[in-house]
C-alpha positions as CSV (number, residue, x, y, z in Angstrom):
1,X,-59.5,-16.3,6.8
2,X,-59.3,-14.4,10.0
3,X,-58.9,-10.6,9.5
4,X,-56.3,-8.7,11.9
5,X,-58.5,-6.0,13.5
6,X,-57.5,-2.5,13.0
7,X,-57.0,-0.1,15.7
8,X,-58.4,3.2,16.0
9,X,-55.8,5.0,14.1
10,X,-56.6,2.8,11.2
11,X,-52.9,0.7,12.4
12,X,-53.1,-2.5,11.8
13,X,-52.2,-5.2,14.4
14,X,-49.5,-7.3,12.2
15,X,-49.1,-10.9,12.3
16,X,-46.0,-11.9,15.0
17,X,-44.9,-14.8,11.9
18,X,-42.1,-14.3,9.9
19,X,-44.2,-12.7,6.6
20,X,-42.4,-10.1,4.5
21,X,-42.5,-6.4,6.1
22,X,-45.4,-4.7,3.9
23,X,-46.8,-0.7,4.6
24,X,-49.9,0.1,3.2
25,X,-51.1,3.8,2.4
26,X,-55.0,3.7,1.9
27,X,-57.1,5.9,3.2
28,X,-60.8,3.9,2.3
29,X,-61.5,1.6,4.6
30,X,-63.2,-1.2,2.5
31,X,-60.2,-1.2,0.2
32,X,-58.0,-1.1,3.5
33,X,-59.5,-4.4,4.6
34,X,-59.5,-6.1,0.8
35,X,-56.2,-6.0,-0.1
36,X,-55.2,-7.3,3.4
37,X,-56.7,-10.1,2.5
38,X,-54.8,-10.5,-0.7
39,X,-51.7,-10.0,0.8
40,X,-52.5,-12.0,3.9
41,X,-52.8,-14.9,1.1
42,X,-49.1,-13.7,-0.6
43,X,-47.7,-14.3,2.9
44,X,-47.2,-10.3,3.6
45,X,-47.9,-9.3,7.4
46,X,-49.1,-6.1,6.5
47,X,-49.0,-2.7,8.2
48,X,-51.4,0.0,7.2
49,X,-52.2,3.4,7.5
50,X,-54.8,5.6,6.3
51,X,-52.2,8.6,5.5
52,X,-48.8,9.5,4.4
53,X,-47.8,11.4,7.8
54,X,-48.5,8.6,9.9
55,X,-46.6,6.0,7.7
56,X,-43.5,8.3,7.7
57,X,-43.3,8.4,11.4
58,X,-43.4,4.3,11.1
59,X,-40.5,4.3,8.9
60,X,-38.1,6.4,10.9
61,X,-39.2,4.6,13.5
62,X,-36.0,2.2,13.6
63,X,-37.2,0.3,17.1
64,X,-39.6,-1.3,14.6
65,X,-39.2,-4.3,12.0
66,X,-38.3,-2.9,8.9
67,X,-40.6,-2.8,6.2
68,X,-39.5,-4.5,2.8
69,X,-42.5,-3.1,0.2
70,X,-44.6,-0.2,0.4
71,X,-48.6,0.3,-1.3
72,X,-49.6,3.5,-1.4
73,X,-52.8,5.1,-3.0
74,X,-51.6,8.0,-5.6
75,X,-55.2,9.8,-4.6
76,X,-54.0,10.2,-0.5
77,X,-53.8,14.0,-0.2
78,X,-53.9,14.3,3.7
79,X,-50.3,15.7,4.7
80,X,-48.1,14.3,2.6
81,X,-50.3,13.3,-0.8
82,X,-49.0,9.7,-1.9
83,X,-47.0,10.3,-5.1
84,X,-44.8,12.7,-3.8
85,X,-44.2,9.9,-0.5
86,X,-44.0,7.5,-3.5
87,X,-41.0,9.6,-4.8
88,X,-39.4,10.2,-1.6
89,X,-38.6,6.9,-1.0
90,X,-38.0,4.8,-4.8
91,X,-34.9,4.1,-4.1
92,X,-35.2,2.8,-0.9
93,X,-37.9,0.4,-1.1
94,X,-40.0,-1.3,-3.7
95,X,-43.3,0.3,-4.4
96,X,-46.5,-0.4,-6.1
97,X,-48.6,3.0,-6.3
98,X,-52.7,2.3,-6.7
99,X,-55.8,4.5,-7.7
100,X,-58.9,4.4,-8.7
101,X,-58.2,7.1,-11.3
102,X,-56.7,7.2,-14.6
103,X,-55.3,9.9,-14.5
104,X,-53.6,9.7,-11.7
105,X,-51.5,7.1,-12.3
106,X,-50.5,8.2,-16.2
107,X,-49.0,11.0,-14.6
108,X,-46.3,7.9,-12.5
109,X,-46.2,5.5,-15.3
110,X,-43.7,7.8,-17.3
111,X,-41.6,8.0,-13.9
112,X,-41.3,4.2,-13.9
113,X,-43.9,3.4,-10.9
114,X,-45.3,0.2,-11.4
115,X,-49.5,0.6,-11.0
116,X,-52.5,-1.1,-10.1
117,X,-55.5,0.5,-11.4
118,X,-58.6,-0.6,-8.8
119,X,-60.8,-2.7,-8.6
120,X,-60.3,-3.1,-12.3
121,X,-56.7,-4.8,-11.7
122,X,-56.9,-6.3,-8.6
123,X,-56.5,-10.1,-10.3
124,X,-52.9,-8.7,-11.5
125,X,-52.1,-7.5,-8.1
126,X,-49.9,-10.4,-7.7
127,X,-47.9,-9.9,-11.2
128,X,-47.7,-6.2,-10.1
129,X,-46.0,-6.5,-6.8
130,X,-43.5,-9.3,-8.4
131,X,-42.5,-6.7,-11.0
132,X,-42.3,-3.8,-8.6
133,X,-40.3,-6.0,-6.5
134,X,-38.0,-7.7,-9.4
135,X,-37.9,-3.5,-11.1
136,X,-36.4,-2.4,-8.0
137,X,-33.6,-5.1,-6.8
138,X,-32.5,-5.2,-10.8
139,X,-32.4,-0.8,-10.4
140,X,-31.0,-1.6,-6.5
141,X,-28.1,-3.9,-9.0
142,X,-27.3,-1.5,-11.7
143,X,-26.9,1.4,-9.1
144,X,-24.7,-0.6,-6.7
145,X,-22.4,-2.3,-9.7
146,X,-22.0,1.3,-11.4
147,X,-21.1,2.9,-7.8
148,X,-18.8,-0.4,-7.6
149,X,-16.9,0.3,-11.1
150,X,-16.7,4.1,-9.8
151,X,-15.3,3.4,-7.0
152,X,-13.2,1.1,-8.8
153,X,-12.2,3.3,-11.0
154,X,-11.3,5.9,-8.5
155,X,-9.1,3.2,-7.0
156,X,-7.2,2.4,-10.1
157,X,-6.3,6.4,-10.5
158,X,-5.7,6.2,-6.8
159,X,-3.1,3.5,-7.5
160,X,-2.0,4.5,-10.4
161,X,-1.0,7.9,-8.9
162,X,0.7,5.9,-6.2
163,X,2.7,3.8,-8.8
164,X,3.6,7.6,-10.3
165,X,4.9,8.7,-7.5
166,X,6.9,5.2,-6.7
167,X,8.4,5.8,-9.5
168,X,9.2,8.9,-9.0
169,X,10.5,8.1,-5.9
170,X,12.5,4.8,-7.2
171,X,14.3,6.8,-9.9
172,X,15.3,9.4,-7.4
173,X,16.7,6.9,-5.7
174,X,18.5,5.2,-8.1
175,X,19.7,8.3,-8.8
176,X,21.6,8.6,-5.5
177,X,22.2,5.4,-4.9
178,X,24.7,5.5,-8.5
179,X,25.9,9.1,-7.1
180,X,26.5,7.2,-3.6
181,X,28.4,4.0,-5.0
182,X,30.6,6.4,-7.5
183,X,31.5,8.5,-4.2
184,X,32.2,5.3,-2.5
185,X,34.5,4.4,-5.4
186,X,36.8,7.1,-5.1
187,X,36.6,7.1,-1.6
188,X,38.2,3.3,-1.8
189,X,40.4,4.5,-4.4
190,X,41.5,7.6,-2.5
191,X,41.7,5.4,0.9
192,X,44.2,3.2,-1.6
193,X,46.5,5.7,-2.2
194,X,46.6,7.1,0.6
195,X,47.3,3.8,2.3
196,X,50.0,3.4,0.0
197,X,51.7,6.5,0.8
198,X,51.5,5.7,4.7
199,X,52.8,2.7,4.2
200,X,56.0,4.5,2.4
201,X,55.9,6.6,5.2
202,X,56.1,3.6,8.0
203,X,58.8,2.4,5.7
204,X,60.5,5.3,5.9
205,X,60.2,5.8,9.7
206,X,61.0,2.5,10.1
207,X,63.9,2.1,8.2
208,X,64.9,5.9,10.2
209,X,64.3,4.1,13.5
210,X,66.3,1.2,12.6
211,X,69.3,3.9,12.2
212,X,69.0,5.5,15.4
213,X,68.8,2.2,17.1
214,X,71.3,1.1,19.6
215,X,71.6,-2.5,18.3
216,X,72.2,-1.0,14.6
217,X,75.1,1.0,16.1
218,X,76.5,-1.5,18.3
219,X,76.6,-3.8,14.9
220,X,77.8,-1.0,13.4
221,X,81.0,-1.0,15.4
222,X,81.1,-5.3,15.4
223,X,81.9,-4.4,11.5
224,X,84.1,-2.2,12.0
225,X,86.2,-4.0,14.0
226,X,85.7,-7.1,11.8
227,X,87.0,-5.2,8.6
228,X,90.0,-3.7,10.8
229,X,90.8,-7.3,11.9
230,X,90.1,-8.9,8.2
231,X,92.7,-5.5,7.0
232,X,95.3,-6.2,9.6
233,X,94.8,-10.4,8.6
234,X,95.3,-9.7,5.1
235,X,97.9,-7.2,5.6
236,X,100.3,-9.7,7.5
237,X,99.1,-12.2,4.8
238,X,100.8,-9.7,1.9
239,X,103.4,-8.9,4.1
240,X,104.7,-12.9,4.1
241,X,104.0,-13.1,0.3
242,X,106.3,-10.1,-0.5
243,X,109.0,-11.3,1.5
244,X,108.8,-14.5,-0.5
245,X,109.0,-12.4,-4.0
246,X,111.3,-10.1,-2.7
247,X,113.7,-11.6,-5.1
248,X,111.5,-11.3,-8.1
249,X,110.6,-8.1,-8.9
250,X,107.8,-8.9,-10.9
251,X,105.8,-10.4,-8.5
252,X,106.2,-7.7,-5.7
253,X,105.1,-5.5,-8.8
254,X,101.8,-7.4,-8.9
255,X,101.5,-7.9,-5.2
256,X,101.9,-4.1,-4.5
257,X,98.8,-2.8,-5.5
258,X,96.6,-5.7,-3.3
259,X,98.2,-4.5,-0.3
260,X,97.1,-0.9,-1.1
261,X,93.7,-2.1,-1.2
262,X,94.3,-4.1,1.9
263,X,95.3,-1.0,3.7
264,X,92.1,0.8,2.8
265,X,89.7,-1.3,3.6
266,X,88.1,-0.7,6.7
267,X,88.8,2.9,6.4
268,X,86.4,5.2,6.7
């Protein structure tokens, strides 16, 4: 298999295909060019540099590809020594920290690095990149569904607070709305009786306009004059009924008081 040459930095010149993004941290060149060719074979186009500094300028480089899995050597001490680069960027990408020294590695295990101990364990370099990768999307899960149901939860008081103050606000209202249909009540029922008694009133004035009005008076007088003709009607009526019981005394007795009567009427 053709090997990508290396530059004089120790950068390697990555394949233009579309591989998975991997950094590697290895300062030792034959080491360097072996695990290329592993990861060359796991379809990786592989970036690598021989110390920590160099790598972190890559990654805040964002005019570049990004990088999906770093490979760093615990034993890099140049600038930035490679467990402490390991530990500044867990949570960002997965990582697979190798050495060639016991030691060094027992001292990442109990942080929950995966390792690759070399050369001793390069057949398992496969298996160890799968885990690291698999360790860190299932960690990558749990952190994102717990800041989920935190967020949720802060939703839920958000809303329930909300709901609180709704009905706060609802009973309030309720409140007022009851104080506002009870004043509208007695503002119909006062309306009412006052209604009534201006409509006494326009009977009143009415019934006083009606006096004072020409037409009333001029019927007023029509009566009169009717009553003073009906008196004077009857009168002469009486009159021709008492000369007919002029001879009986009994009957001008009886006829005597009508033509009293007659006489008054009329009169005011």
């Amino acid at each position: 298999m053709k090997m990508t040459p290396l530059d004089k930095d120790g950068v390697l010149v990555p394949y233009q295909e579309n591989f998975i993004n991997l950094l590697l941290v290895e300062d030792k060149e034959q080491c360097r060019i072996n695990l290329i060719g592993k990861f060359r074979q796991m379809n990786f186009e592989v970036e690598t540099f021989i110390n920590c500094s160099e790598a972190q300028k890559r990654l805040d480089d964002e005019n570049q590809p990004g990088i999906d899995f770093l490979v760093i050597d615990a034993d890099v001490v140049n600038g930035i020594d490679g467990i402490s680069f390991a530990r500044r960027h867990r949570e960002k990408y997965p990582i697979l920290l190798i050495s060639s020294k016991s030691e060094s590695l027992d001292e990442v295990k109990e942080e929950g690095f995966i390792t690759l101990h070399k050369p001793d364990e390069d057949h398992l370099l496969a298996n160890k990149i799968n885990r690291a990768k698999h360790e860190f999307l299932e960690a990558k899960t749990i952190k994102e569904t717990k800041d989920g149901l935190e967020n949720l939860q802060n939703v839920v008081c958000d809303i329930q607070g909300n709901l609180n103050s709704l009905v706060d606000v609802v009973s309030c209202h309720s409140e007022k709305t009851q104080q506002d249909l009870k004043d509208i009540k007695d503002m119909f029922v006062e309306n009412r009786e006052t209604q009534k008694v201006k409509e006494e009133q326009n009977k009143k004035l009415s019934l006083m306009e009606l006096l004072r009005s020409p037409n009333l008076k001029n019927m007023v007088e029509l009566i009169k004059v009717a009553f003073s003709t009906l008196r004077v009607f009857l009168i002469i009526v009486m009159l021709i009924v008492m000369m007919f019981a002029s001879q009986n005394d009994k009957v001008k007795e009886i006829v005597q008081p009508y033509i009293s009567g007659i006489i008054s009427i009329g009169k005011p």
